[in-house]
C-alpha positions, 0 to 999 in steps of 0.5 A: 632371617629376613632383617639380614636379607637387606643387609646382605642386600646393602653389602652387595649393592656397596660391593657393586658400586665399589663402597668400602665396608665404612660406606657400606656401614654408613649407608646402613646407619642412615636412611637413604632414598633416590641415591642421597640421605633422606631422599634428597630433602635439604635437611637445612630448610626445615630450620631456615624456612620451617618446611620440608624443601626439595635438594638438588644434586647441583648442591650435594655434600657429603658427610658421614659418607652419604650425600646430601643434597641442598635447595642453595648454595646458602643452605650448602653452606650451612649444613657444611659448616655444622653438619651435626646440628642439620642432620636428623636425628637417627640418621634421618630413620623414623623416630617413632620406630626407633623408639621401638627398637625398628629402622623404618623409611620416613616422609619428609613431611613428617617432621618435628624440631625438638630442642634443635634437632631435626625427627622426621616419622614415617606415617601420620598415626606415629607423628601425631599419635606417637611422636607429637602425643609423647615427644619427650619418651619418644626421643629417650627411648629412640636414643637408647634403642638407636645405639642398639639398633646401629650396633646390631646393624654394624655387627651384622654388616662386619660379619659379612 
């Protein structure tokens, strides 16, 4: 019961702020923090600069129906020109926990590019112990369960 209570939760505050249920669904799907997708980090720097940078609102864009924010005008650019290759995998959730069929928050500073795509962990034990310890099992099974998890999410969101 508890699992749906911040979904409930999620709906009321999109209702509140006049979110469709799209947005709402969106919101739902990617892990969102001080009001911008993966608590306002310019997802792009960790490829150009290789580390966690804050955003700024003064940079913001939108994709998937979240707002993202960007350290420069540059990096901007390039998220808006191929949003798909910048935005982190699972919607900027924990990949540890999706491999465990769980969305938990994460800590920019936990992260890895694996092949291109940008995981971020939620606390040192999973990335150095679960993440970096078994990359390649991590990531399959995050994949499988992430298609579970945001369907399971959506249902319950729609069914509301």
């Amino acid at each position: 019961m508890m699992k749906y209570g911040k979904k409930i939760a999620a709906i009321s505050l999109a209702a509140a702020f006049g979110l469709s249920a799209q947005q709402a669904l969106a919101v739902d799907e990617h892990y969102i923090s001080g009001a911008a997708a993966v608590g306002g980090t310019d997802v792009v720097a960790y490829h150009t600069v290789g580390k966690p940078t804050a955003g700024s609102s003064n940079y913001a864009a939108t994709y998937q129906g979240v707002t993202w924010h960007f350290a420069s005008a540059e990096n901007k650019a390039l998220f808006e020109a191929n949003p798909a290759k910048y935005a982190p995998a699972y919607g900027g959730w924990c990949a540890g926990g999706a491999s465990k069929g769980k969305k938990v928050p994460t800590k920019p500073e936990l992260w890895a590019i694996v092949d291109g795509q940008l995981y971020l962990n939620s606390s040192p034990k999973v990335h150095n112990n679960l993440f970096l310890a078994n990359t390649e099992k991590v990531i399959s099974k995050g994949e499988s369960n992430w298609k579970v998890i945001f369907a399971t999410s959506r249902e319950a969101l729609l069914a509301q």
